[in-house]
FITIVEX-670852 format. One record per residue (C-alpha): residue in three letters; x, y, z. Coordinates in Angstrom, 2 decimals. Layout:
REM residues N
aa ALA | x X | y Y | z Z .
...
//
This chain:
REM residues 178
aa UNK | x -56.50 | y 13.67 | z -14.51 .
aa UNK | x -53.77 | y 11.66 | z -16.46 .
aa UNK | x -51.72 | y 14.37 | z -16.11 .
aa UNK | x -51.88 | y 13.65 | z -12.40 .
aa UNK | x -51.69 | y 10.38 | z -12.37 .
aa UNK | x -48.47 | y 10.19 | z -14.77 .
aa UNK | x -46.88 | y 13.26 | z -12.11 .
aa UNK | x -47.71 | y 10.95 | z -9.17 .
aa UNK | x -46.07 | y 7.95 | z -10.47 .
aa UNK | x -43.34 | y 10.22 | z -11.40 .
aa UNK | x -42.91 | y 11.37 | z -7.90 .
aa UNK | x -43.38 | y 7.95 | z -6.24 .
aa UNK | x -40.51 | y 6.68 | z -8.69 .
aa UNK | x -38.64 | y 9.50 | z -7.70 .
aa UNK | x -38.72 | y 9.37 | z -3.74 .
aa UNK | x -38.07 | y 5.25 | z -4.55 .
aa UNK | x -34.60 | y 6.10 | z -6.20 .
aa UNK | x -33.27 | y 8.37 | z -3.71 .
aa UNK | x -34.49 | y 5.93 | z -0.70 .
aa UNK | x -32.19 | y 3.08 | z -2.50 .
aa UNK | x -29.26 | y 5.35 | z -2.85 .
aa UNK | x -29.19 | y 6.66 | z 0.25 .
aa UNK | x -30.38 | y 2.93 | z 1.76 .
aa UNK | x -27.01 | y 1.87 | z -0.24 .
aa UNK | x -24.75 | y 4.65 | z 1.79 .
aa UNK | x -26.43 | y 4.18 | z 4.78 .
aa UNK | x -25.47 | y 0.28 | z 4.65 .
aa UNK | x -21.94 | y 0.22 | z 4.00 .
aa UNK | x -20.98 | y -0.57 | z 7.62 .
aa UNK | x -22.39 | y -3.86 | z 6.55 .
aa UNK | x -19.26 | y -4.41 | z 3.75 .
aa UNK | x -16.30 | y -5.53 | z 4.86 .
aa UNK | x -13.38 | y -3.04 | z 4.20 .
aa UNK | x -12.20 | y -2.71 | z 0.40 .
aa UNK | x -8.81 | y -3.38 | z -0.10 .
aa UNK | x -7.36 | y 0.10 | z -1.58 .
aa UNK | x -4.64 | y -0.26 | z -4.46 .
aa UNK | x -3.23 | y 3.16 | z -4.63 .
aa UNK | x 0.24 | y 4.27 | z -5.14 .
aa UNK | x 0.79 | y 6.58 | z -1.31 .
aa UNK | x 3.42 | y 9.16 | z -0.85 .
aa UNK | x 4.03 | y 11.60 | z 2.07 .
aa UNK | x 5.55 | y 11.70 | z 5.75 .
aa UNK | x 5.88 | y 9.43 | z 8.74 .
aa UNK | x 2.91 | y 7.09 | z 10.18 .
aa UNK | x 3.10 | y 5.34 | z 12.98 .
aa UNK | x 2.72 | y 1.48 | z 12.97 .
aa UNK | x 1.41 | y -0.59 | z 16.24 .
aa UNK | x 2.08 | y -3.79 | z 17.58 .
aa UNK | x 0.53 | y -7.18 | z 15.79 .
aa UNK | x -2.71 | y -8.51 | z 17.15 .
aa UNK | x -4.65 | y -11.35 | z 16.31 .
aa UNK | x -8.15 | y -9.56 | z 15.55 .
aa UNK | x -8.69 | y -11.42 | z 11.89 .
aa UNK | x -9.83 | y -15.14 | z 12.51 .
aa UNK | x -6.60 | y -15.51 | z 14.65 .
aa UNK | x -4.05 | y -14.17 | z 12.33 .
aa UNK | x -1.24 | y -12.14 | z 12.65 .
aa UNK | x -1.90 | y -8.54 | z 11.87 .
aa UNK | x -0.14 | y -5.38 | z 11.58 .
aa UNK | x -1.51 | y -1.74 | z 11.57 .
aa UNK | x 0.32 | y 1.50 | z 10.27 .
aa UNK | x -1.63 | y 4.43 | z 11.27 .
aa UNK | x -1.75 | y 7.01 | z 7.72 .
aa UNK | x -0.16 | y 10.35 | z 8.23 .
aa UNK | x -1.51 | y 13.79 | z 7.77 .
aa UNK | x -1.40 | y 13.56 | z 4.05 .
aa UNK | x -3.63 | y 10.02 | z 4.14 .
aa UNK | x 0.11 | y 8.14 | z 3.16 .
aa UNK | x 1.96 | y 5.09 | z 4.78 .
aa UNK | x 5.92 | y 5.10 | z 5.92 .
aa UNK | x 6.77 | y 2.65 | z 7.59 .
aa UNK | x 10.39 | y 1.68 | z 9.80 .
aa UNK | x 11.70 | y -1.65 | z 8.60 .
aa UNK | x 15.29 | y -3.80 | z 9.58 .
aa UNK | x 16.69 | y -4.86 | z 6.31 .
aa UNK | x 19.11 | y -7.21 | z 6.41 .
aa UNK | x 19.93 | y -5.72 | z 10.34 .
aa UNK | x 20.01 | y -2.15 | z 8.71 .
aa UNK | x 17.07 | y 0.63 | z 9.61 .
aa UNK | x 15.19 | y 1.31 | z 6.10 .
aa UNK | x 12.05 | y 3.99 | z 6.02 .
aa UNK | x 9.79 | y 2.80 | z 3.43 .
aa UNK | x 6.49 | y 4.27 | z 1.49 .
aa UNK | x 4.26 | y 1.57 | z 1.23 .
aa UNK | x 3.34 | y 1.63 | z -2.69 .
aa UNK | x 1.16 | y -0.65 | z -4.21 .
aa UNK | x 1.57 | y 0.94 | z -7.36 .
aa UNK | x 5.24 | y -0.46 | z -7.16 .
aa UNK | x 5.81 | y -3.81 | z -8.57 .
aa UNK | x 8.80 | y -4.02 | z -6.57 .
aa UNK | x 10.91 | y -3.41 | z -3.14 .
aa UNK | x 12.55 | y -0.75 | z -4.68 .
aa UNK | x 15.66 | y 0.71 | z -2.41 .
aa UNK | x 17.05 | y 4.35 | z -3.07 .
aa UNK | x 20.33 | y 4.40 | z -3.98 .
aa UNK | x 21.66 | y 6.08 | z -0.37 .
aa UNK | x 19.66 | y 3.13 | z 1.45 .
aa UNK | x 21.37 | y 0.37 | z -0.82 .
aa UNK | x 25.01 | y 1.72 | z 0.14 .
aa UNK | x 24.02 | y 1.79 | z 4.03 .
aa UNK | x 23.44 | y -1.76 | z 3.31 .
aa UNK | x 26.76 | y -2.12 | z 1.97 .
aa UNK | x 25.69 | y -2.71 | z -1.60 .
aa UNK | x 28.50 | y -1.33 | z -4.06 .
aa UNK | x 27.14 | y -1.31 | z -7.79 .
aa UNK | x 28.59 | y -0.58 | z -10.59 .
aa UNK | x 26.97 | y 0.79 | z -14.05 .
aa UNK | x 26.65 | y -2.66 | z -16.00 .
aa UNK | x 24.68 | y -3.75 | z -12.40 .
aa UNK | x 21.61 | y -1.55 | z -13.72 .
aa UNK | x 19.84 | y -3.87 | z -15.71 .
aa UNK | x 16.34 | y -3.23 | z -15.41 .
aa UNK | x 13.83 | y -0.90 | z -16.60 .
aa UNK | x 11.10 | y 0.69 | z -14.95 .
aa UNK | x 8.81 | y 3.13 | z -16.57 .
aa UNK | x 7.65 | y 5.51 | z -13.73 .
aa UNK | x 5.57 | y 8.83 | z -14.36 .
aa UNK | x 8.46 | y 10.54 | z -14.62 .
aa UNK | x 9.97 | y 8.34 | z -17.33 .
aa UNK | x 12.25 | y 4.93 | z -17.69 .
aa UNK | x 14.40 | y 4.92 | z -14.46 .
aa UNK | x 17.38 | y 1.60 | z -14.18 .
aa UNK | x 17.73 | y -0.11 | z -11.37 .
aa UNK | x 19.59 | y -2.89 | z -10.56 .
aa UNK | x 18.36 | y -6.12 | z -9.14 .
aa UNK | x 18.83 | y -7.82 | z -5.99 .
aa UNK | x 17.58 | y -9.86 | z -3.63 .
aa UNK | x 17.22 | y -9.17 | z 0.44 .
aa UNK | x 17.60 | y -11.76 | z 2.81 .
aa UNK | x 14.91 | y -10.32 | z 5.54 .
aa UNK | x 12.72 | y -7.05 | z 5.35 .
aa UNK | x 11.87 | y -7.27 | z 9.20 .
aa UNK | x 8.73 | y -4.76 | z 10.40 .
aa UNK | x 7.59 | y -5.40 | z 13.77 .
aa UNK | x 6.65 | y -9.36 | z 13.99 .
aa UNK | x 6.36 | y -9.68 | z 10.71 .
aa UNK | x 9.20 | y -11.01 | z 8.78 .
aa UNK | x 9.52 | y -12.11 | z 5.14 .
aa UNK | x 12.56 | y -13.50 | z 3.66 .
aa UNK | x 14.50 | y -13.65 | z 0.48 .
aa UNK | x 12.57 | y -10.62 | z -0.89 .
aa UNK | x 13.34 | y -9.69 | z -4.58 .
aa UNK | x 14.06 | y -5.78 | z -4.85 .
aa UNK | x 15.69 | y -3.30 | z -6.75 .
aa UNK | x 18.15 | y -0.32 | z -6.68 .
aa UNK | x 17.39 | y 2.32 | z -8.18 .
aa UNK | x 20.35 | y 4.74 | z -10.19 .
aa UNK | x 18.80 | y 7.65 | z -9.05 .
aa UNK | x 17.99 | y 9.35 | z -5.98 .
aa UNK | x 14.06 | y 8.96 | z -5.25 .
aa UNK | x 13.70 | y 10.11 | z -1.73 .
aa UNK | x 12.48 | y 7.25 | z 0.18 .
aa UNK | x 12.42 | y 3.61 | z -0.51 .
aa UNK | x 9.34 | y 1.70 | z -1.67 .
aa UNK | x 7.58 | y -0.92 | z -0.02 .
aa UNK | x 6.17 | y -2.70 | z -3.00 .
aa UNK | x 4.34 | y -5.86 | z -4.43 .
aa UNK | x 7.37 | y -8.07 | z -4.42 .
aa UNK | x 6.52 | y -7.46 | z -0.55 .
aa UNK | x 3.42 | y -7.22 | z -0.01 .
aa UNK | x 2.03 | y -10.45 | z -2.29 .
aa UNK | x 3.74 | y -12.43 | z 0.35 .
aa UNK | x 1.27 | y -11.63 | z 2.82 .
aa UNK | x -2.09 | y -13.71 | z 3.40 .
aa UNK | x -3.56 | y -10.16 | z 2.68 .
aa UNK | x -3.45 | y -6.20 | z 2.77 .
aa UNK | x -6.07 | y -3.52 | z 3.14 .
aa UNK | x -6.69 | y -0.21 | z 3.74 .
aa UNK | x -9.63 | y 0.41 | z 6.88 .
aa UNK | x -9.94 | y 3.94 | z 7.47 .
aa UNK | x -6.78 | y 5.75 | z 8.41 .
aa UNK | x -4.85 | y 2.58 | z 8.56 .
aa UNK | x -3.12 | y 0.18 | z 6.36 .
aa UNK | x -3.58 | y -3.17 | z 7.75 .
aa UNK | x -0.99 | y -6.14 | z 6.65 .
aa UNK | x -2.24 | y -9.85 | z 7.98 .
aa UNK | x 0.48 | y -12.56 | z 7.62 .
//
């Protein structure tokens, strides 16, 4: 009869834990969205125009490509620049090819900073942009960076984005509110 009792309970607890886990699932439409910080890589996304859907600020949204990654189109200082949105970046970090289309000319000693990347310490030198210019949304006098080598597509990084009121990832989109 113990033995029954103590089983019961058991079971009761039991049933009790998995109704509060899957009561916690079942409620997370009631969070608001959690801003993702995750470095992104891949192919082209789509961004759309602003709207004023957050409390009557300025938004943007850049739809995620196939691979779940953000590129985005931006005018740099009136020059086209694709960017990856990386949040792991501490910096607007130009490759070097996008830097000469800008009409930056560096020379060695201009590579004064170090950045230690997974695939080891890469220089770069510093700079500062006048405008980065996506849609509506402009921010000026943006530190950045150049980097010596090759890196396949400029980053989008912090120096950026902690200009913003805010950033988040929502689903399949990266929102940026100014």
């Amino acid at each position: 009869m113990m033995f029954g009792n103590l089983l019961r309970c058991l079971l009761v607890i039991g049933v009790l834990l998995i109704g509060v886990h899957h009561f916690e699932d079942g409620a997370s439409w009631l969070r608001r969205p959690e801003t993702v910080v995750a470095t992104t890589a891949g192919r082209a996304a789509s961004a759309g125009p602003a709207s004023d859907d957050f409390g009557g600020g300025r938004t943007l949204r850049i739809r995620a490509d196939r691979s779940g990654h953000f590129l985005l189109d931006a005018d740099v200082d009136g020059t086209t620049v694709r960017f990856l949105v990386d949040t792991g970046a501490s910096d607007v970090v130009l490759t070097p090819e996008d830097g000469e289309r800008l009409g930056l000319r560096l020379r060695d000693r201009d590579f004064t900073l170090n950045y230690r990347t997974a695939g080891g310490v890469v220089r770069a030198a510093p700079i500062e942009l006048r405008a980065i210019r996506i849609g509506t949304l402009t921010v000026r006098d943006v530190p950045a960076a150049i980097n010596s080598q090759s890196i396949g597509v400029s980053l989008l990084g912090i120096s950026f984005l902690k200009r913003l009121d805010g950033y988040a990832v929502e689903r399949d989109s990266l929102v940026l509110r100014w």
